[in-house]
N, C-alpha and C positions, 0 to 999 in steps of 0.2 A: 544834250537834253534840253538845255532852253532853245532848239527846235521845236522842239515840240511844245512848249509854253508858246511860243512866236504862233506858231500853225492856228491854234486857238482866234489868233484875233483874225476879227475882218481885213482885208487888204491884203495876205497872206495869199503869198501862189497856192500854197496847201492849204485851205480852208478849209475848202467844201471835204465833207466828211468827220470831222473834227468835234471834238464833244462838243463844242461851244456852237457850232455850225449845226449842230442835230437837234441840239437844246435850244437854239434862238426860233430857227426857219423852220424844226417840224414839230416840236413838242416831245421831244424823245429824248430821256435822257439814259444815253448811248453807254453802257456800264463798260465794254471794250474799249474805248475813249475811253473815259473818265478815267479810267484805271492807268491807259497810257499818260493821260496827263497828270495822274495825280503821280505816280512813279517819277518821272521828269520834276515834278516841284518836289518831291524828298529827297532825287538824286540831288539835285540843288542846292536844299539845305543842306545836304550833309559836304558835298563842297566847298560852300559858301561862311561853314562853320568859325570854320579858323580863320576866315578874314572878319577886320572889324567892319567892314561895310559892302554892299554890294552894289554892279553899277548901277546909276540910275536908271537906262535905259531899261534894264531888266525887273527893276521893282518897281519904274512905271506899268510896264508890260504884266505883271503879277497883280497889281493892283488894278491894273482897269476891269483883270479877269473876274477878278474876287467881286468887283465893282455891278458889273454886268451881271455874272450868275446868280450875284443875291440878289437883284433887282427882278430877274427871272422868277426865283424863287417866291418874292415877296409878290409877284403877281400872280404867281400861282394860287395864292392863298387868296389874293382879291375880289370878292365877291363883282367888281367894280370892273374888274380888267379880264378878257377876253383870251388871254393867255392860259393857256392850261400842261398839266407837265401830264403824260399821257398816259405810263406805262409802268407811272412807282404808285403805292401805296401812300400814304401820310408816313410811316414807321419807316420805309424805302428811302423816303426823300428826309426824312431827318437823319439818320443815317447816312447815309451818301454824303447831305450837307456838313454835316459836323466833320468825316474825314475830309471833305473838300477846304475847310474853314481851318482845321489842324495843320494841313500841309501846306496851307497857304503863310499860317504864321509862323510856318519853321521857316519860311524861307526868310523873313524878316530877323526869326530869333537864333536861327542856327540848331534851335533845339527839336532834336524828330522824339516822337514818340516811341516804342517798340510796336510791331502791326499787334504784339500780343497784348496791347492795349485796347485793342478793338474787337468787335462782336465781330464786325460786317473789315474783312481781311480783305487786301491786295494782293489777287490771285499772282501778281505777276513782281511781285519781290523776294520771293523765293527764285526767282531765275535771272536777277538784276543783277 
């Protein structure tokens, strides 16, 4: 699974095609992606659970994500900056962001939420 976190960043042989690849260079944010990467950061947390810490490499890798996609995000909103997210709604994209920002801090806290906690569900954790 943190392949698939890895694949996200730049530099990465598997990039291209990658939420973070679809959301940087076309403005699309890629809910097939997303969904794979969001699946990979809760397979994560819940690995990562019962240990007290996890390695750096991989909560730097986690964090530059989180790093990057909100700064996406917060240009989307910028009147200022030329950046635009294409293909969500305003409701689409808080949504999306809030499970993106949840699964981000399980992997820090170990704590997942249930998906029955959520409006907008992870078609693909029922098959994990």
């Amino acid at each position: 699974m943190q392949a698939e976190i890895l694949r996200n960043l730049p530099g990465n042989a598997n990039w291209e095609g990658s939420f973070y690849e679809r959301l940087s260079e076309h403005g699309v944010w890629d809910a097939a992606e997303f969904w794979k990467l969001h699946l990979a950061l809760v397979i994560t947390a819940t690995n990562f659970a019962a240990h007290a810490q996890i390695s750096r490499p991989l909560a730097s890798s986690v964090a530059t994500l989180q790093a990057r996609v909100s700064n996406l995000i917060a240009a989307h909103y910028d009147a200022n900056d030329a950046f635009q997210i294409h293909n969500l709604t305003a409701a689409e994209l808080n949504a999306f962001s809030e499970r993106f920002e949840h699964a981000v801090l399980s992997v820090f806290s170990g704590a997942v939420l249930p998906e029955s906690s959520y409006e907008l569900v992870n078609p693909l954790v029922g098959s994990a």
